[in-house]
C-alpha positions in Angstrom: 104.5 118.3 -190.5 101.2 120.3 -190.3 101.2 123.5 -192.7 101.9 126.4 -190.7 98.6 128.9 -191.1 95.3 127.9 -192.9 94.7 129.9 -196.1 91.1 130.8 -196.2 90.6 133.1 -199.0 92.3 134.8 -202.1 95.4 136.7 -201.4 93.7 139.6 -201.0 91.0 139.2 -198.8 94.0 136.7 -197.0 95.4 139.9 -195.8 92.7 141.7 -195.0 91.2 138.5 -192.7 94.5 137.7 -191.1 94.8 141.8 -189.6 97.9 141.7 -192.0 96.8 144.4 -194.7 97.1 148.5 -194.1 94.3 150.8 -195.0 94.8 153.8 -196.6 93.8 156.6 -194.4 94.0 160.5 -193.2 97.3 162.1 -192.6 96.9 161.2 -189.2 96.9 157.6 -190.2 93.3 157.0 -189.2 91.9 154.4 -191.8 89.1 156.0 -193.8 85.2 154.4 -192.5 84.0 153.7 -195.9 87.3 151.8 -196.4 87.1 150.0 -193.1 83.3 149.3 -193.9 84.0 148.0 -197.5 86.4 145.1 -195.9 84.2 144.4 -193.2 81.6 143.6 -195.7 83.9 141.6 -198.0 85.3 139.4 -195.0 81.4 138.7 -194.0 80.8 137.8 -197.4 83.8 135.6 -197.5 82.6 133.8 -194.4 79.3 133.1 -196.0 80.7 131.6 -198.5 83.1 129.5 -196.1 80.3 129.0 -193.9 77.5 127.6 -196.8 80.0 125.1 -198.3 80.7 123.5 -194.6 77.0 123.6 -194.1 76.5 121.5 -197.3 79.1 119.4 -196.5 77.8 118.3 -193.3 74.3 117.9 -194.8 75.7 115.7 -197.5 78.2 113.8 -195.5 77.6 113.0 -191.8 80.1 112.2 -188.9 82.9 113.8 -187.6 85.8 111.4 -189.3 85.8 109.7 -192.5 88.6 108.7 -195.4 88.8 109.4 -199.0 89.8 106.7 -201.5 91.7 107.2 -204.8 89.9 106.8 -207.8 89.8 103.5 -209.9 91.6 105.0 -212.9 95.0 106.7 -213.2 93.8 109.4 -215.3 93.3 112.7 -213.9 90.8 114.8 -216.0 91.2 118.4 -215.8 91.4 120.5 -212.7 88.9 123.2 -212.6 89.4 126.2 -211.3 85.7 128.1 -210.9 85.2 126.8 -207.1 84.4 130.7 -206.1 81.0 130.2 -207.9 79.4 127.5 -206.2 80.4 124.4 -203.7 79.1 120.6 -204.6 80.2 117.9 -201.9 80.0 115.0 -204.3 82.5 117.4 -206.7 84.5 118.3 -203.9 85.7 114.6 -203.0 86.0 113.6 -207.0 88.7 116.5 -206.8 90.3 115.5 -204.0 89.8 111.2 -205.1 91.8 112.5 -208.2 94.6 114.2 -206.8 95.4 111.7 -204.4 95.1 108.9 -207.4 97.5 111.5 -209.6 100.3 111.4 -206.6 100.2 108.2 -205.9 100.5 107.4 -210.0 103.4 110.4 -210.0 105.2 108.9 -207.2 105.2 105.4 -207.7 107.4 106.2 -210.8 109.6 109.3 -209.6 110.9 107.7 -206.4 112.2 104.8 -207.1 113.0 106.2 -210.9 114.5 109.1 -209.6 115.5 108.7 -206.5 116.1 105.2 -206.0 113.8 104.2 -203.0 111.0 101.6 -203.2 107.5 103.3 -203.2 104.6 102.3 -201.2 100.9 104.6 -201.1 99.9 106.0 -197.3 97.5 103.5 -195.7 94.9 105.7 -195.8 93.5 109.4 -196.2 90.9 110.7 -194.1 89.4 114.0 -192.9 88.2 115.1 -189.5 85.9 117.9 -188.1 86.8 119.1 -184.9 83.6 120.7 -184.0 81.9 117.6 -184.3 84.8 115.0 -182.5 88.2 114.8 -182.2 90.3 113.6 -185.2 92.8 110.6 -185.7 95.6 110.6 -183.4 99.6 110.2 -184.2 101.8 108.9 -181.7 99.4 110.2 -178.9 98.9 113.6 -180.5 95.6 115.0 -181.2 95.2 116.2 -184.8 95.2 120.0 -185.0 92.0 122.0 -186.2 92.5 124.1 -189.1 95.5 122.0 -190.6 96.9 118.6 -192.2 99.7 116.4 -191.7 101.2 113.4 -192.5 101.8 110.4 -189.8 104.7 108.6 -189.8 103.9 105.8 -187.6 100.3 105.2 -188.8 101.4 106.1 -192.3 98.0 108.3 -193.0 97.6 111.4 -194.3 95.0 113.7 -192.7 93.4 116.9 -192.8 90.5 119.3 -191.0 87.8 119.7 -193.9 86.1 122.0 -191.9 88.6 124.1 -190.9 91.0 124.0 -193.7 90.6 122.1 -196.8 86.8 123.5 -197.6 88.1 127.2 -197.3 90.8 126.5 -199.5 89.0 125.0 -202.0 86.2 127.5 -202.0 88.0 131.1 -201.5 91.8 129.8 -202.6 90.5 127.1 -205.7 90.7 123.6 -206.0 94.8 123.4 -207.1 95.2 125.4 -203.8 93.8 122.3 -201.9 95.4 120.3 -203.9 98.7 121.6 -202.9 97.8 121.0 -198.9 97.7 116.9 -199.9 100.8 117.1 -202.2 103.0 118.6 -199.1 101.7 116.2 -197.3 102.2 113.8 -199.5 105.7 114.7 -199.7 106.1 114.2 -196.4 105.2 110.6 -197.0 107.4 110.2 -199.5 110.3 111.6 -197.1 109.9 108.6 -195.2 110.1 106.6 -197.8 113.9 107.3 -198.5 117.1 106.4 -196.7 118.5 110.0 -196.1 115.8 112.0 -194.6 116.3 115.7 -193.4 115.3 116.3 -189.6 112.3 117.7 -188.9 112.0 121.3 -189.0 112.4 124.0 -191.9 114.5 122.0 -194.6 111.5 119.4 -194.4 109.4 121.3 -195.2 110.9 123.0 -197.7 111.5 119.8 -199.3 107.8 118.7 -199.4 106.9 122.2 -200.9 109.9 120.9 -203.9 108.5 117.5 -203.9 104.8 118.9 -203.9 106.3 121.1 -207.4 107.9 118.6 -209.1 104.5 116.6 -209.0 102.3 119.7 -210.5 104.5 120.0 -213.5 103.8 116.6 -214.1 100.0 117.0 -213.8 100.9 120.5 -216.0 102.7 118.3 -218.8 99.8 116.0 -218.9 98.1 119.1 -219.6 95.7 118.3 -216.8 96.1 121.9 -215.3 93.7 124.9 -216.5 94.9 128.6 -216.0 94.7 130.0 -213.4 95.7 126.4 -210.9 99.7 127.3 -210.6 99.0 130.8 -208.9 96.7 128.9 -206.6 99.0 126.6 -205.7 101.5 129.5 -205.8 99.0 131.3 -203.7 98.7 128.8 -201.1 102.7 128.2 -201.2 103.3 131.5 -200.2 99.9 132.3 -197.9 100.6 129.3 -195.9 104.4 131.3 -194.2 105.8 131.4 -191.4 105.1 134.9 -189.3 108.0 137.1 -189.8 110.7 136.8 -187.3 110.2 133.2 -187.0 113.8 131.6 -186.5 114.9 128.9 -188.9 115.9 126.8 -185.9 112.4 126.6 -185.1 111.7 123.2 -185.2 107.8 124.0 -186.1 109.5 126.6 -188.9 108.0 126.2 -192.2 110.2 129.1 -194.0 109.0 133.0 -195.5 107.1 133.0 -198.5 110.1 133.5 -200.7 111.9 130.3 -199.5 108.5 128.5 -199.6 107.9 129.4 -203.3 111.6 128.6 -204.5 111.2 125.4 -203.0 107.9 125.1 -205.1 109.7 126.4 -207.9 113.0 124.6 -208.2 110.6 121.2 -207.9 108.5 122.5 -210.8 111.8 123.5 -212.8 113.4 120.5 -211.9 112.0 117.4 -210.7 112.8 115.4 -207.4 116.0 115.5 -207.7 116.4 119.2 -207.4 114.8 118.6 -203.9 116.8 115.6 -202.7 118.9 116.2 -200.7 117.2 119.5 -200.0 119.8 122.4 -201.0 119.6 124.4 -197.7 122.4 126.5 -199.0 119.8 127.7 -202.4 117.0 127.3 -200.2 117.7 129.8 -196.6 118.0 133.3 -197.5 120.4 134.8 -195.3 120.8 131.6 -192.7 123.2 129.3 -192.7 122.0 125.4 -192.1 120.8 123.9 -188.8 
């Protein structure tokens, strides 16, 4: 399933572009102008930066589809963590070539290792720009702008750069992308087994798991550099469902607090803290669907 809402920047300036923060104001509650004016000028400076890394990335790579490949070798070298500084395409897909090679390297041990099921790569992984064409359909769907998912029955993973990944990995940092394809990822590794949750909230939940058990792997290899587990906890918890959404929602995703266990208790312990997902450790307050 897609993630629920696009993270576009650090978690402050998340709130402040999303209408979600307060400003502190006059008694009467009326926000104070230079206030309002200092965040008006920090979400236009955000947006440049969004807006220059898309522009290099459509000078540097044309077309409105494409895929990315895993890299030749299984190691992963170090994930850096100073994407706020400057955007290079060519760096931008190394990152993303390496985290796809270090999932497929984690999980082609962990699931049948750990949880006993065969393991086969996605067919493919590719991107899509909806402003320049549509993206790859699944079962007659149209992919969604400013999101990823995984498709079950073309087995691909895919994701707007555009719209999502770029911003992440610009404003959020590169581990905070790198969480969007190890969700996903998870949900291609949910297929994969023979007891598979229905879609909806304990789904994803489980990806989030499955997507933490595989950074503390990349952590113990010692491939991680501070700073990438608050990204990824950044995005974890950035990327919740609006408040009030029902668990039986069958597009829920969960709160931020449910998200982040889930991407905890992976971390802590493995796959098979997330298989079968734990509904009753994982809903606060709900009981099941």
């Amino acid at each position: 399933m897609p993630l629920r809402r696009p993270l576009v920047l650090a978690l402050c300036a998340t709130l402040l572009l999303s209408g979600c923060g307060l400003l502190p104001g006059s008694s009467d509650g009326t926000p104070r102008q230079h206030l309002r004016q200092a965040l008006d000028d920090v979400r236009s400076a955000v947006q440049k930066q969004i807006d220059d890394a898309v522009a290099k990335a459509k000078a540097q790579q044309s077309g409105d589809t494409g895929t990315v490949d895993r890299q030749g070798s299984p190691q992963v070298d170090a994930i850096r963590t100073d994407t706020n500084t400057a955007f290079d395409y060519a760096e931008y897909t190394k990152t993303l070539q390496g985290v796809l090679t270090s999932l497929e390297t984690y999980w082609s041990t962990a699931l049948p290792g750990q949880l006993g099921a065969p393991f086969s790569a996605p067919k493919r992984y590719s991107y899509y720009r909806p402003e320049d064409g549509p993206g790859p359909t699944c079962g007659g769907e149209p992919a969604p702008a400013k999101n990823a998912f995984y498709c079950p029955s073309g087995d691909f993973i895919a994701w707007d750069e555009t719209g999502l990944l770029i911003p992440y990995y610009v404003q959020a940092g590169d581990f905070a992308a790198a969480f969007v394809l190890a969700h996903e990822f998870g949900h291609a590794m949910q297929a994969r087994l023979p007891k598979k949750e229905a879609p909806g909230i304990l789904s994803e939940l489980q990806a989030d798991c499955f997507a933490g058990s595989w950074a503390r792997a990349v952590q113990d290899q010692g491939a991680l550099s501070a700073g990438d587990l608050d990204e990824a906890t950044l995005a974890v918890f950035s990327a919740r469902d609006v408040p009030g959404t029902k668990f039986t929602d069958p597009q829920a995703h969960g709160s931020g607090f449910e998200r982040t266990r889930a991407f905890s208790d992976g971390y802590e312990g493995g796959p098979k803290a997330c298989y079968p997902a734990p509904a009753q450790e994982w809903l606060v307050g709900q009981t099941a669907p």
